[in-house]
N, C-alpha and C positions, 0 to 999 in steps of 0.2 A: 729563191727557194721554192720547190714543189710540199704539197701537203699529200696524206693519204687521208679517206677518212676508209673507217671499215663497215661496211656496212652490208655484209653478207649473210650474218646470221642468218637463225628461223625463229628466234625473237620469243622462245619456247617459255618463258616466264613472264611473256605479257601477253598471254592467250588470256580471254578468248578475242582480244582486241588484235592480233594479229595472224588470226585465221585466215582474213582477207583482204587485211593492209599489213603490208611490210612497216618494220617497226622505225625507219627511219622516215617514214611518210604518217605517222600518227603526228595529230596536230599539238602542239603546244601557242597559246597564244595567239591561235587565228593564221599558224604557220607552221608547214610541217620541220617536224624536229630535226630531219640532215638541214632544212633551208637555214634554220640559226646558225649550223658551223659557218654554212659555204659565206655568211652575209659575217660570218665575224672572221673569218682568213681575208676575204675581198677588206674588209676595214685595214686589216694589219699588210696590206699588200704584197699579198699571196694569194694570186690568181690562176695558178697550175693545179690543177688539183685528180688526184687519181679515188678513183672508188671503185672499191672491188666489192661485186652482186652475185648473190645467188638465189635465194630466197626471194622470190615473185619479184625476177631482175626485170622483166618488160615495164613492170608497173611506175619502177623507180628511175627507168632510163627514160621512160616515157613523160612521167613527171617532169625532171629536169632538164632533157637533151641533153646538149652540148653548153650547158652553163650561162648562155647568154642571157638570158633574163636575169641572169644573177649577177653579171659581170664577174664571171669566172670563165673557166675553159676547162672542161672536164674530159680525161678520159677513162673509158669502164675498164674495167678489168675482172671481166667473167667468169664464175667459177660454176664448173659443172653441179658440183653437190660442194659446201662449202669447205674451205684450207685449214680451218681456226686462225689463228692470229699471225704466227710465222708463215707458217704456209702459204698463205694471202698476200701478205707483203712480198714474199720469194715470188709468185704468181708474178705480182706487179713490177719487178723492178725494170724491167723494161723499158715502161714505162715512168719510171720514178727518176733513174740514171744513175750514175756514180757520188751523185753528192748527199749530201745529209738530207733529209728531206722533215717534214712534221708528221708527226704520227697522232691520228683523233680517232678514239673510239664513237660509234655510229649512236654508241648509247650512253653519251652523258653529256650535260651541260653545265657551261661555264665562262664566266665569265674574263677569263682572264683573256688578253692581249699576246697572242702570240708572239708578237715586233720584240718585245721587252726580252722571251729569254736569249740569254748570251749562245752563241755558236759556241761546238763542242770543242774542247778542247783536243790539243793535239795525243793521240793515242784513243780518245775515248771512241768506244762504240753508242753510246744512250747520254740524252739527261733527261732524266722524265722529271714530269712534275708531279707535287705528292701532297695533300689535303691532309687536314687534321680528318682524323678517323670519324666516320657517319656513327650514328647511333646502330645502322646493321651491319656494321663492320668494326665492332671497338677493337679488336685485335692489330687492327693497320696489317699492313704490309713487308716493309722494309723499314731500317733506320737510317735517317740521314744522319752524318757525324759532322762534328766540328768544322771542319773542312771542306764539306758542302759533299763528300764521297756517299756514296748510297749503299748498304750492306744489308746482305739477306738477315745479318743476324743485329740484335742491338736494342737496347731498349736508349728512349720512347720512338716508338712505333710510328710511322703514317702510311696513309693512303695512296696507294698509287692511283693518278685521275685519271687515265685511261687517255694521257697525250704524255708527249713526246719527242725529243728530235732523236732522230735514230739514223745512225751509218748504216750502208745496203750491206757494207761489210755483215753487219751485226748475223743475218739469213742467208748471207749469199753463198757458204760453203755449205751448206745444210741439202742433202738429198728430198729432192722434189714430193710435194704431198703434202697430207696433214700433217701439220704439230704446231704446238702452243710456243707464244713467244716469251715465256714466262724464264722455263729452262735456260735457254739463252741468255736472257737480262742476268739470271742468278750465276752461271757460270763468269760472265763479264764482270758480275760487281766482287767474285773471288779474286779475278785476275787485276781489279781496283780499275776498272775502265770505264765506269757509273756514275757520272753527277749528276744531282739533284737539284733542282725549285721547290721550296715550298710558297706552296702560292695558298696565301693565306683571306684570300677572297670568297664567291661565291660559287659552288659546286654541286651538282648534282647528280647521282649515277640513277637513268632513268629506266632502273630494272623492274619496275612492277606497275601495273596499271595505278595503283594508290599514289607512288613517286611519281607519276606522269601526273596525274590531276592535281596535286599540290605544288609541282611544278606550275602550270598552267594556272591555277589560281595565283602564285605569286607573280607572276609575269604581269598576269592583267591586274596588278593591285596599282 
């Protein structure tokens, strides 16, 4: 299995720390924060890995090359001014190919083992994984049911973590350019093609410079 992480942003909620460092190169723990995905996919043995840059791309191609210091193998996938989330992944499939691949947002950490979720089932497009709600998000997201099916609507609520396994199907008929992959997930989990993880471990969405330092303080605890 290939992974994607997304790491294109312009990281505009954790200025002023990312005026001159892209935000997947801000250090957490004496290491920058894409290097914890790329050393916990290499752990669960997933070493294909695609990343799509736009925002200060030399900085972070330059950082990491071609993944070998990581024991990954990386290829970019460049975005002139960025895709948002659909957009990027349609950018990349390319390089991703026909099969299900994982999907990791460039700005959260966690702890979880990617090896452990189950491949998707037959029909589905997604199974994301989904966190009990942060204290700046009490609302969640979507509800997981009985069943393990994931619905826009439903009470109690969680967190979507901002990973993934996702079918290229999911983008792949979508007209080229920006757009958010949210749409998409919500029309799939209408048509019931949505299973869910709750991974009830350690998470962090690392949206604001105060989330990155208490991140980095728990890390080095």
């Amino acid at each position: 299995m290939k992974a994607m992480i997304l790491a294109a942003g312009l990281g505009t909620r954790m200025r002023p720390l990312t005026d001159h460092c892209p935000k997947p190169l801000l250090p957490v723990a004496g290491r920058p924060l894409i290097v914890h995905h790329l050393e916990r996919l290499r752990e669960a043995g997933i070493t294909e890995i695609v990343i799509n840059v736009s925002y200060r791309a030399e900085q972070i191609i330059e950082a990491l090359g071609d993944g070998g210091d990581h024991g990954v193998r990386i290829a970019w996938s460049r975005e002139e001014a960025p895709l948002e989330t659909g957009g990027g992944i349609q950018r990349a499939l390319g390089l991703l190919g026909r099969a299900p691949f994982l999907l990791v947002n460039g700005d959260v950490w966690c702890d979880l083992d990617p090896s452990t979720l189950p491949a998707l089932d037959s029909g589905d497009l997604a199974r994301l994984v989904l966190v009990d709600n942060p204290d700046h998000h009490p609302a969640g997201d979507f509800h997981l049911d009985a069943t393990g099916r994931v619905l826009a609507e439903g009470k109690p609520r969680l967190t979507y973590a901002g990973i993934g396994l996702l079918d290229p199907a999911l983008v792949a008929g979508e007209s080229p350019g920006a757009f958010a992959l949210a749409p998409l997930l919500r029309r799939a989990m209408a048509e019931g093609r949505v299973a869910g993880h709750h991974h009830r471990g350690r998470w962090v969405d690392v949206g604001t410079p105060e989330r990155l330092a208490e991140l980095d303080r728990r890390l080095r605890d």
